[in-house]
RODO-2510 file (C-alpha; in nm, 4 decimals, decimal comma):
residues 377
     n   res          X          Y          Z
     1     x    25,7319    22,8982    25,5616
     2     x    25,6306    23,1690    25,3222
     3     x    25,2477    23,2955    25,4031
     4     x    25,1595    23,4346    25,0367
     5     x    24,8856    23,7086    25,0579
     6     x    24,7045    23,7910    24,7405
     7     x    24,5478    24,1230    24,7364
     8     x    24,3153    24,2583    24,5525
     9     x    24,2371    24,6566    24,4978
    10     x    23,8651    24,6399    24,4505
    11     x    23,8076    24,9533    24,2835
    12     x    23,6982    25,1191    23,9262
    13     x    23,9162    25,3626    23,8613
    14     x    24,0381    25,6680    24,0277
    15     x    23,8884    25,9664    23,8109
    16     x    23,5394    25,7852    23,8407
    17     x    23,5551    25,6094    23,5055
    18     x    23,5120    25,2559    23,4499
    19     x    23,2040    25,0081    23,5106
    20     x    23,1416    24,8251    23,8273
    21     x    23,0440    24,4857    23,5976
    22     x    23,2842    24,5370    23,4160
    23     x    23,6028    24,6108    23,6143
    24     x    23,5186    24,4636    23,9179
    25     x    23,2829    24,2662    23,9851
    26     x    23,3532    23,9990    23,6169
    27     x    23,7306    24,0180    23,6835
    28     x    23,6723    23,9234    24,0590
    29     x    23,4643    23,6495    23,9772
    30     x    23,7577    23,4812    23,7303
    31     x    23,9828    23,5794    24,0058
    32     x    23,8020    23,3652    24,2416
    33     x    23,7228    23,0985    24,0119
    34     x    24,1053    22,9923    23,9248
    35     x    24,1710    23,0593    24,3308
    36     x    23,9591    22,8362    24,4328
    37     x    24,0712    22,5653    24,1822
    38     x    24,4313    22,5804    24,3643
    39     x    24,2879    22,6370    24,6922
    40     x    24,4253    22,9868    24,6892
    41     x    24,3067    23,2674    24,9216
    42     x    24,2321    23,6357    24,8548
    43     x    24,2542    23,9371    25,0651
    44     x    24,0168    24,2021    24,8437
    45     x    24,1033    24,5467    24,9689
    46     x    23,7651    24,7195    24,9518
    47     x    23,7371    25,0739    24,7984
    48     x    23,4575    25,1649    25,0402
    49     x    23,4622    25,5474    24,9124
    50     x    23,3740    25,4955    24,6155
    51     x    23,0585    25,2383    24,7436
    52     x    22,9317    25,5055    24,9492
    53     x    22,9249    25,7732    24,6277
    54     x    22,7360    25,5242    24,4561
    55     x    22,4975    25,3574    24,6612
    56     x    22,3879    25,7554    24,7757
    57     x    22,3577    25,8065    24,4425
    58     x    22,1552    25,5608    24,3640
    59     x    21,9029    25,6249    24,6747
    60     x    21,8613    25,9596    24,5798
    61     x    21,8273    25,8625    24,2030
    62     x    22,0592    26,0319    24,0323
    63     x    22,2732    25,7569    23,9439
    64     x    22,0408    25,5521    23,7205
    65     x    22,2288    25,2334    23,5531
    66     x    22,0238    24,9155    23,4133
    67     x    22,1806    24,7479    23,7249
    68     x    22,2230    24,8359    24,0892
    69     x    22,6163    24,8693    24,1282
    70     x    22,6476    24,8394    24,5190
    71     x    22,3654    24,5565    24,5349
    72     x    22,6212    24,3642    24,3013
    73     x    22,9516    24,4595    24,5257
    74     x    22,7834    24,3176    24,8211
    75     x    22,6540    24,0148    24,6860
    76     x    23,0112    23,9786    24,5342
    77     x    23,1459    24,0365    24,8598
    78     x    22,9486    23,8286    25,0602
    79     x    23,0178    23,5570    24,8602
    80     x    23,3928    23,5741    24,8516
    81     x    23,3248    23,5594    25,2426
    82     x    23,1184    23,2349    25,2346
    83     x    23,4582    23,1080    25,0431
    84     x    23,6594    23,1917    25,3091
    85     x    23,8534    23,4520    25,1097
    86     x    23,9268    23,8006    25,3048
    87     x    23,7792    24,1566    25,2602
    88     x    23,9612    24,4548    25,4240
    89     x    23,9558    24,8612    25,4160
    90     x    24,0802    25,0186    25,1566
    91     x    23,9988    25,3896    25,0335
    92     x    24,0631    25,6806    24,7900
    93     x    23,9772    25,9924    24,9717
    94     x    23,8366    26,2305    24,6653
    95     x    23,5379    25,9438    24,7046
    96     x    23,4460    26,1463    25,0290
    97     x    23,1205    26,3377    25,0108
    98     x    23,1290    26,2911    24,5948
    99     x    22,7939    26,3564    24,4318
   100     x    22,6686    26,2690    24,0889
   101     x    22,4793    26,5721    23,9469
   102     x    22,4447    26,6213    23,6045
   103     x    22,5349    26,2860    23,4619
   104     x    22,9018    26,3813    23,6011
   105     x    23,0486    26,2747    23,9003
   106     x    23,1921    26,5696    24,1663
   107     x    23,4773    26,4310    24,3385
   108     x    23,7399    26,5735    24,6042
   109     x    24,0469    26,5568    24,3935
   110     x    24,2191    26,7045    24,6740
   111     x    24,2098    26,5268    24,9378
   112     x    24,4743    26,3054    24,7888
   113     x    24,5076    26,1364    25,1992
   114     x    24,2725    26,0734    25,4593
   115     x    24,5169    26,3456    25,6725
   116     x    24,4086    26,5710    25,3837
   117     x    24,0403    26,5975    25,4627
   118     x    23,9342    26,9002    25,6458
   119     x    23,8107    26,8059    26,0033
   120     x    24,1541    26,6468    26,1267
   121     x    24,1466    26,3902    26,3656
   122     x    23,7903    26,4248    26,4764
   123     x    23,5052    26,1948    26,6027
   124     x    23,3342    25,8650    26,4769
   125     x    23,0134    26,0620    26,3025
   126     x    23,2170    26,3067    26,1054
   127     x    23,3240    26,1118    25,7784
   128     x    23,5044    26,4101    25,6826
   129     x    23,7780    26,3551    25,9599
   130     x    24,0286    26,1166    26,0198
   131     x    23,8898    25,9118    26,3013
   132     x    23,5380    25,9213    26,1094
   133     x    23,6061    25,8036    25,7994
   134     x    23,7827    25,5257    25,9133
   135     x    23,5494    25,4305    26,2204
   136     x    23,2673    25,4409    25,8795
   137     x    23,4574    25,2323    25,6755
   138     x    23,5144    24,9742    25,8911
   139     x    23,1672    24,9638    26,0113
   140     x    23,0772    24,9449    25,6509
   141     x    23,2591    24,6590    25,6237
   142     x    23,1144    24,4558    25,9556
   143     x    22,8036    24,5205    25,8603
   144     x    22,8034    24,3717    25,5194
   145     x    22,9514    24,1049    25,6003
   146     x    22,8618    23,9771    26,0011
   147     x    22,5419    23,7977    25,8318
   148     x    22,7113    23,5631    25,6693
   149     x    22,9856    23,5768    25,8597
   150     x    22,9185    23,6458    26,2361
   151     x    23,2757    23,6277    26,3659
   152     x    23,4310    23,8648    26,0780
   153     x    23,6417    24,1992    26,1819
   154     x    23,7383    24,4466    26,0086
   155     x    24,1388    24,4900    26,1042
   156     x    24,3487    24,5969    25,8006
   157     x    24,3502    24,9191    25,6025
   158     x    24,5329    24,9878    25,3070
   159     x    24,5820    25,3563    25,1978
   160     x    24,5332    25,5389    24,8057
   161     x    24,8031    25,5106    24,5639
   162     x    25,0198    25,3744    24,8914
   163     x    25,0319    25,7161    25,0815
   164     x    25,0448    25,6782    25,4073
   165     x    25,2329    25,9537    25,5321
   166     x    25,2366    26,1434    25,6796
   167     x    25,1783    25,8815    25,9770
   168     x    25,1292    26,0022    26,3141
   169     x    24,7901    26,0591    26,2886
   170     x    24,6973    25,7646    26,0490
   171     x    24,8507    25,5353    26,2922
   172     x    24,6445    25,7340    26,5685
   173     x    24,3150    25,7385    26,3717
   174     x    24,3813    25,3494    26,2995
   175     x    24,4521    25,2386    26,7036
   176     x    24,1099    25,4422    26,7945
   177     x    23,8965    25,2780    26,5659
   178     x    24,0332    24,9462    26,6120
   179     x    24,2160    24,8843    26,2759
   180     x    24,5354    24,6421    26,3864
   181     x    24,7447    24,6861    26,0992
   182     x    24,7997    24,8669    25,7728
   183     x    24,9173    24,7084    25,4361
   184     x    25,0373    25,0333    25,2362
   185     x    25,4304    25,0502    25,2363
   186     x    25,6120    24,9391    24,9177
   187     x    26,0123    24,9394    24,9980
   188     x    26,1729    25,1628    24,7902
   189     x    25,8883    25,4208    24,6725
   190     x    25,9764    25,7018    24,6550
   191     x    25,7463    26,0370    24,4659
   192     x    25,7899    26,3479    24,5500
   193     x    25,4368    26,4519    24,3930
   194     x    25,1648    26,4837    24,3720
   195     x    25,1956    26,4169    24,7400
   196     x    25,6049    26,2965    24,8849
   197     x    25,5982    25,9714    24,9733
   198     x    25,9718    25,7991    25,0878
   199     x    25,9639    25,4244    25,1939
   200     x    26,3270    25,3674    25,0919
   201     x    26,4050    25,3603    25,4427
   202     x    26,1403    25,0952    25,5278
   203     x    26,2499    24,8326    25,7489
   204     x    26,2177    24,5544    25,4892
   205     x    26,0284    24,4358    25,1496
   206     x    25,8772    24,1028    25,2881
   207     x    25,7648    23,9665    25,6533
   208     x    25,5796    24,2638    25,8764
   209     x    25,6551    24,4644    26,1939
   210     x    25,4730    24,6977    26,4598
   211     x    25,5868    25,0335    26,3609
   212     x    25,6809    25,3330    26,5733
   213     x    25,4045    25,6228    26,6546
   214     x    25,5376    25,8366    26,4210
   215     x    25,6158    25,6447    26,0583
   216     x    25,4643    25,3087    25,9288
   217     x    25,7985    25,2312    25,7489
   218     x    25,9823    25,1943    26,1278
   219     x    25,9989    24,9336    26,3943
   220     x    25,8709    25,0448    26,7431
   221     x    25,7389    24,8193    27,0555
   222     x    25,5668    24,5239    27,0538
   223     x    25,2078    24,5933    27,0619
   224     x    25,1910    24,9754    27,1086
   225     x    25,1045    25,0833    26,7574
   226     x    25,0042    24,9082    26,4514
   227     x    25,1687    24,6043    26,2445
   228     x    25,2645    24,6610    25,9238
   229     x    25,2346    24,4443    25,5794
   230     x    25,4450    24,5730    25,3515
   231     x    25,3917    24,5119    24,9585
   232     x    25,6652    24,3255    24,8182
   233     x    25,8803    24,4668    24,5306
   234     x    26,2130    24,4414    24,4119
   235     x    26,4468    24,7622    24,2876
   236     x    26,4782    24,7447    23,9069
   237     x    26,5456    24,9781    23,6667
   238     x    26,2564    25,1682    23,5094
   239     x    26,2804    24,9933    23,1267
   240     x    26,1673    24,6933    23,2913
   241     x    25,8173    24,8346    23,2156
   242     x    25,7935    24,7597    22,8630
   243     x    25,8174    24,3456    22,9336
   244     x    25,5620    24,2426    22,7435
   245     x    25,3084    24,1293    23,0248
   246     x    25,3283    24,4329    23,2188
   247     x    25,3106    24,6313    22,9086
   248     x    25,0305    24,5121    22,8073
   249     x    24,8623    24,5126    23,0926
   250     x    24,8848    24,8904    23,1280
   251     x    24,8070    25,0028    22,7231
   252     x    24,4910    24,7419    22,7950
   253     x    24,4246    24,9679    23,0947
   254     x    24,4532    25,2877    22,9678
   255     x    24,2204    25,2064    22,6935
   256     x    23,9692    25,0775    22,9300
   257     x    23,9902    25,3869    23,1235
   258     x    23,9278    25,6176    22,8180
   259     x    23,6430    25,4055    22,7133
   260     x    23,4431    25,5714    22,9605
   261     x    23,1214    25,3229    22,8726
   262     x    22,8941    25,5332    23,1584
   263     x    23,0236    25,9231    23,0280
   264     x    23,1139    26,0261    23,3565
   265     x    23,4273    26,0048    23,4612
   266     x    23,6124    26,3246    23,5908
   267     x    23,8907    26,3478    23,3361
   268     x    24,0752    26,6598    23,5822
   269     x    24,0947    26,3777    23,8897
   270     x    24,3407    26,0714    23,8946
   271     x    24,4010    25,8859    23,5662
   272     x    24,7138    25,6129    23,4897
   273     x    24,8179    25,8052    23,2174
   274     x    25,1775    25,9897    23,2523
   275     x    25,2759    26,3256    23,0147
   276     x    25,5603    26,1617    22,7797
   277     x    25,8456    26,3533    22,8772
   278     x    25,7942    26,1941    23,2848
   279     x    25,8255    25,8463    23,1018
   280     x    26,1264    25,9569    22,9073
   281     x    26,2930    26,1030    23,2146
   282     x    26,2350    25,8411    23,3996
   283     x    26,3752    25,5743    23,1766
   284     x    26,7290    25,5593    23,3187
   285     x    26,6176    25,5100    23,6714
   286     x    26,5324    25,2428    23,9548
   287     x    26,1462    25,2026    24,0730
   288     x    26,0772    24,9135    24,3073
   289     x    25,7991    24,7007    24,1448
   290     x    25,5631    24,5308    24,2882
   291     x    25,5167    24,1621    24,2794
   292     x    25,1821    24,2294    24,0817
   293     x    24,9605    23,9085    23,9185
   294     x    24,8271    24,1027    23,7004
   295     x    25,1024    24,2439    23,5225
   296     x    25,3954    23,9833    23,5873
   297     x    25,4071    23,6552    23,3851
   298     x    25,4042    23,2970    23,5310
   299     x    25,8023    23,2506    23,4520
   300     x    25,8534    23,5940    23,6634
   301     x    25,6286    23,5188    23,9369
   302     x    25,7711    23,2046    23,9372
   303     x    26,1535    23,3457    23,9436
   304     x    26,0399    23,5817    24,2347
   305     x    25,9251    23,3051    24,4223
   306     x    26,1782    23,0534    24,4209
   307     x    26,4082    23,3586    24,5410
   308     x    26,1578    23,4230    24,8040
   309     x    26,2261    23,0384    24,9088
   310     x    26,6132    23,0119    24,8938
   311     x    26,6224    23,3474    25,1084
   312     x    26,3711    23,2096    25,3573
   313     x    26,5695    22,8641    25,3982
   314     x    26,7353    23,0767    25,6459
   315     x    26,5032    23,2556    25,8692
   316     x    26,5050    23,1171    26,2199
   317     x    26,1895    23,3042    26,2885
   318     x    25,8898    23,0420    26,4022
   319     x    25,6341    23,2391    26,2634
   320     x    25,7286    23,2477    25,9030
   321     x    25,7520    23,5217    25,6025
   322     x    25,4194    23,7039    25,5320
   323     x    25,4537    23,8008    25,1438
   324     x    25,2041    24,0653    24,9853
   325     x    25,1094    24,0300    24,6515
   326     x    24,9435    24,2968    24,4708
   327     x    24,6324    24,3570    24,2240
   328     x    24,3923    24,5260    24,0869
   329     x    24,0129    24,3863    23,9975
   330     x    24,0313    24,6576    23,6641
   331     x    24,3584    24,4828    23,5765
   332     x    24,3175    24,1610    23,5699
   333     x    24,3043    23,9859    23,2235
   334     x    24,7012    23,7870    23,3417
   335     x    24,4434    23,4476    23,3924
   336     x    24,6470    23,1664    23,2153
   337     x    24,9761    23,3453    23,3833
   338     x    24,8432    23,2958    23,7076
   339     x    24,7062    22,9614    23,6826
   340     x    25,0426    22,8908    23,5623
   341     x    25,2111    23,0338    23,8652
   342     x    24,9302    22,8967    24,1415
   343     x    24,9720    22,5522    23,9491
   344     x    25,3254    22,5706    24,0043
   345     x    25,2486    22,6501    24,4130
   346     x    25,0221    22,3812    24,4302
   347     x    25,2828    22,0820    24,2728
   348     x    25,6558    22,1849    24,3827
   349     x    25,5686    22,4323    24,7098
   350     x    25,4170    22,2270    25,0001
   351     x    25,5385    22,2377    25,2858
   352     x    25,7455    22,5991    25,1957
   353     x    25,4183    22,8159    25,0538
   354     x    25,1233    22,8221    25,2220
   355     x    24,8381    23,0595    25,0922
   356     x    24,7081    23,3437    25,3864
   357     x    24,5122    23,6175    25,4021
   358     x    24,5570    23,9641    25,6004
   359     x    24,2952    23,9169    25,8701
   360     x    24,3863    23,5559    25,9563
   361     x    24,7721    23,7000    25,9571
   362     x    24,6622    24,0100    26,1947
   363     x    24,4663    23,7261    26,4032
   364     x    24,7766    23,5087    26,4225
   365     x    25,0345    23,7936    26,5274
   366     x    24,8088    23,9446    26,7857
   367     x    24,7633    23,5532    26,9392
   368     x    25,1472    23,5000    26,9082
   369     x    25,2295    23,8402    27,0948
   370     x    25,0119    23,7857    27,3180
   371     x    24,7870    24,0871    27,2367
   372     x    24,3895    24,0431    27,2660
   373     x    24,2074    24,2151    26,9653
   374     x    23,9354    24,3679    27,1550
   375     x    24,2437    24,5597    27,3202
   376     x    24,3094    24,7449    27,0369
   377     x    23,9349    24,8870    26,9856
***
């Protein structure tokens, strides 16, 4: 059986551009919409960073839109929980302790990961610490949602941009706080700024594992640290960019990103955008991509899946593949592509694909080894 997780980066984007209507919250709802006409389930991966800049900014009045922005996000959110979809942590760190002053937004650009922010490890009430910001987030989370959904937990976190490592202390931070299991590793990746990030020696592209103490890309004892979701991707070589679908999905984001609608976005912080001669160098080489619905068409998607299925025929393992898809809510305009592909699921796949999410996946493995979740608070 191949558990198919489709997550979704619920986010505007990373230098502060972008509008909340706009790239999240509209996309999200067509997202839904097709998912729930296959029966599909979502795992949104909530930028809770970002939510915190805004709805401070909005209490102390200085962000002043013809719309509250985090009164929409959690109506959104509770929502997608009354459907039975997923929400779990997700965060970009320069959102820590932003302020909007002078129609602008100040972010952190660098505290590129959570290990980067100043207080270290510390305690549950500092956000600017490893163990706070995560202990905030999740409570963030749990409180939206318990009144709608009493039995919800926050377990899953995924990191910015996929760094997460170094990971000793991530992996610490996470077991104090009570977060299970982590969903940032992509098989393959490999930067070496602006922060180095190797993966190619992760234990695999698909399925999950508890990792060691030291690095979410290795296998360690049952139980003792966190599990770990990777993202799946294949190694291709770096022209396979300019497919149409994918490029098109990134010239319509970078022109989404520039038309900064709101005028403050902080142009010196993250962008997509990539200085021409890194694109040219890095035409000859191999970049593991992600199996992305927004950027991959149906007959790709497709492909990847029926590969998934022959090399799963195979696997004597009871508990079956986990596979993580990726997305992102300012992406999203690949709709007929992935009612295509979820149409596809839905006619030739029972019985070999069955639609999951990360928390009821985290539930499942912690039942199966035998581990109670309160344990792991």
């Amino acid at each position: 059986m191949i558990y198919l997780i489709l997550s979704l980066d619920y986010e505007i984007f990373g230098n502060a551009s972008g509008d909340v209507r706009r790239d999240m919250i509209e996309p999200t709802h067509r997202l839904l919409a097709l998912c729930n006409k296959y029966d599909a389930k979502v795992s949104i991966m909530f930028e809770v960073g970002e939510y915190w800049a805004m709805k401070w900014a909005e209490e102390e009045g200085s962000l002043r839109l013809d719309y509250s922005p985090s009164q929409e996000i959690e109506g959104q959110i509770r929502n997608v929980m009354r459907r039975s979809h997923d929400v779990q942590l997700h965060l970009h760190p320069w959102w820590i302790g932003a302020t909007f002053k002078d129609k602008n937004w100040q972010l952190n650009p660098n505290y590129f990961r959570i290990t980067d922010l100043p207080h270290g490890m510390g305690f549950e009430e500092d956000v600017l610490s490893i163990v706070g910001v995560l202990h905030q987030g999740k409570q963030t989370l749990e409180h939206m949602i318990k009144p709608v959904c009493p039995e919800y937990a926050c377990f899953v976190y995924r990191a910015a941009m996929f760094w997460g490592q170094p990971s000793k202390e991530l992996i610490k931070g996470m077991k104090k706080v009570g977060l299970v299991a982590d969903s940032s590793v992509i098989k393959g990746l490999y930067e070496t700024t602006p922060v180095p990030t190797d993966y190619r020696k992760a234990k695999s592209e698909k399925g999950y594992w508890w990792t060691c103490e030291d690095d979410v890309c290795q296998s360690g004892p049952i139980g003792d640290n966190i599990i770990e979701f990777p993202v799946y991707s294949e190694i291709k070589p770096y022209i396979y960019n300019l497919k149409w679908t994918k490029l098109y999905t990134t010239l319509k984001r970078r022109y989404v990103e520039r038309d900064n609608i709101h005028g403050h976005g902080m142009m010196e912080a993250r962008k997509s955008t990539e200085p021409i001669r890194e694109l040219l160098r890095k035409l000859g080489s191999f970049k593991p991509f992600k199996f992305d619905f927004c950027k991959l068409s149906a007959t790709d998607m497709i492909r990847g899946l029926r590969q998934l299925i022959k090399d799963d025929m195979g696997n004597k393992d009871d508990f079956g593949t986990p596979v993580v898809m990726l997305g992102h809510s300012k992406d999203f305009w690949n709709d007929r592509n992935l009612e295509i592909f979820l149409r596809f699921i839905k006619k030739e796949c029972e019985g070999r694909v069955l639609f999951s999410t990360l928390g009821e996946l985290t539930k499942r493995i912690l039942k199966k080894d035998k581990i109670p979740s309160s344990s792991m608070v």
